[in-house]
C-alpha positions as CSV (number, residue, x, y, z in Angstrom):
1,X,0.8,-2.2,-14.2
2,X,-0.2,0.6,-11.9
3,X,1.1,3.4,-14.3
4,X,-1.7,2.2,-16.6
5,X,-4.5,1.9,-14.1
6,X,-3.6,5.8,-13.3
7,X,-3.3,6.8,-17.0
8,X,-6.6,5.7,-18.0
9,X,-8.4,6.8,-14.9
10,X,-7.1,10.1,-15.9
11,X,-8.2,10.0,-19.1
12,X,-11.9,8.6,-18.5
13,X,-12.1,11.6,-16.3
14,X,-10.8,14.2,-18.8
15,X,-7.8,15.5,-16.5
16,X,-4.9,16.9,-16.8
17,X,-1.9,15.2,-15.4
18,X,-1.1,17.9,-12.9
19,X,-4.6,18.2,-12.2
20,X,-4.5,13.7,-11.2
21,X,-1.0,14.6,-9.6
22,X,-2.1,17.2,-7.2
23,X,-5.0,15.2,-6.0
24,X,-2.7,12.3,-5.2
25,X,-0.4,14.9,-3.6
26,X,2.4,14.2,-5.9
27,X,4.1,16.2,-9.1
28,X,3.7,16.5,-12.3
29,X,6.5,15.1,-13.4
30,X,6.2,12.3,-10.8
31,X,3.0,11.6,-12.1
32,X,4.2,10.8,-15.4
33,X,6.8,8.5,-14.2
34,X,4.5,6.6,-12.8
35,X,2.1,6.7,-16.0
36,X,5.2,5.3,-17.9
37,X,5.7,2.6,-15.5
38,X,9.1,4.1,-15.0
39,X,8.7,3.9,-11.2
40,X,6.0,2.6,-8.7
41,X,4.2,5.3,-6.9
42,X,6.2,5.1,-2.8
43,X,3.8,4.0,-0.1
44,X,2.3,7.1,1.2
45,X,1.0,8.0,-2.5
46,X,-1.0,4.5,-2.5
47,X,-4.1,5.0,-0.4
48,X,-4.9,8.1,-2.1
49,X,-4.3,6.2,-5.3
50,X,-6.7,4.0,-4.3
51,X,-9.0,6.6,-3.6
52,X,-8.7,8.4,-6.9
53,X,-9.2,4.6,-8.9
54,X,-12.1,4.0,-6.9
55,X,-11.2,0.4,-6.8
56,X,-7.6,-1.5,-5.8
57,X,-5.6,-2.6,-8.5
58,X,-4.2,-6.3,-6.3
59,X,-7.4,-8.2,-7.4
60,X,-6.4,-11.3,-5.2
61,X,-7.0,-12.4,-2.0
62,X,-3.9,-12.4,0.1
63,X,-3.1,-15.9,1.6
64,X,-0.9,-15.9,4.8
65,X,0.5,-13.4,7.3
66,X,3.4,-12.1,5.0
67,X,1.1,-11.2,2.4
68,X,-1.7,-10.0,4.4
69,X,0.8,-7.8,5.8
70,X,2.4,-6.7,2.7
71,X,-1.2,-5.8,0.9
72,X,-2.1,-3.6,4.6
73,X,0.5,-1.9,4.2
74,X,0.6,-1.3,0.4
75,X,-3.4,0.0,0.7
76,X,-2.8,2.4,3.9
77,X,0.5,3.4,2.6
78,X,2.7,2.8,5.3
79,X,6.4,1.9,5.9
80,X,7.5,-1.3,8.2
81,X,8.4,1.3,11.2
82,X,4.8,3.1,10.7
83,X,4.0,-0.7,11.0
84,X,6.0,-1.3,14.3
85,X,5.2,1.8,15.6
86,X,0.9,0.4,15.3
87,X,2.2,-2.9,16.6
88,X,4.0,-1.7,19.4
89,X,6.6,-3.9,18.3
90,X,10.4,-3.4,17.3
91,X,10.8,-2.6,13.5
92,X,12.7,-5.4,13.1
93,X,9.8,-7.9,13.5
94,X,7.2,-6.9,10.3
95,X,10.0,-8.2,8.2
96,X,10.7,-11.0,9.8
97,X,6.5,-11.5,9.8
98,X,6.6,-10.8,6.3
99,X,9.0,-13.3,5.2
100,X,8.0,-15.9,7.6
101,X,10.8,-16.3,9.4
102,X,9.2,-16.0,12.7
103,X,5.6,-16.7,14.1
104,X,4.1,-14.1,16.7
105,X,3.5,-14.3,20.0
106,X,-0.1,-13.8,21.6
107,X,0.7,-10.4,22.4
108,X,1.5,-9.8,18.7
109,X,-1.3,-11.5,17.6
110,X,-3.7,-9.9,19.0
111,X,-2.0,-6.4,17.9
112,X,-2.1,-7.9,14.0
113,X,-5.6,-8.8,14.4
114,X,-6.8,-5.1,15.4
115,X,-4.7,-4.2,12.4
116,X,-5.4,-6.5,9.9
117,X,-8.3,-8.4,11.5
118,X,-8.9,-12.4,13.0
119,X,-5.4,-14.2,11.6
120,X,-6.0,-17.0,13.8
């Protein structure tokens, strides 16, 4: 699990957990949630997550459009209306992507390939 990735990170380093919390720009006691798996670290903590691992914890290759668009948004930490908002596209539509309930149109696909690169 995450939590465990972040724990030992921390402690290969030698840091305190307010010390690994302020660099990810959380708390201290948010931080130790997240070491005790007792929550997943929200969106906007991932990239700098990330960052502080120096690798990415989702070893595998996403396959398809829903997962590609999942694991983008997972590693730059944003929400689905961050996600619209990039698209230029109606929050209602990453979802739909996601879950493959709808295909997108040219216009959308060549907005998710700027994103997320060639999905053709």
């Amino acid at each position: 699990m995450l939590g465990d990735h972040i724990g030992k990170r921390g402690l290969d380093l030698g840091m305190h957990q307010k010390d690994v919390a302020a660099l990810v720009s959380g708390t201290t006691s948010t931080f130790t949630n997240w070491e005790k798996n007792r929550c997943s670290p929200a969106l906007r903590f991932r990239p700098k997550i990330i960052l502080f691992l120096g690798y990415e914890p989702i070893s595998r290759t996403p396959s398809g459009l829903g997962e590609r668009i999942r694991t983008y948004k997972y590693k730059q930490g944003v929400s689905i209306k961050k996600l619209a908002e990039i698209l230029g596209v109606d929050p209602t539509r990453p979802p739909n992507l996601e879950r493959g309930e709808t295909m997108p149109g040219i216009r959308l696909i060549k907005a998710l390939s700027a994103v997320l690169g060639d999905i053709t």
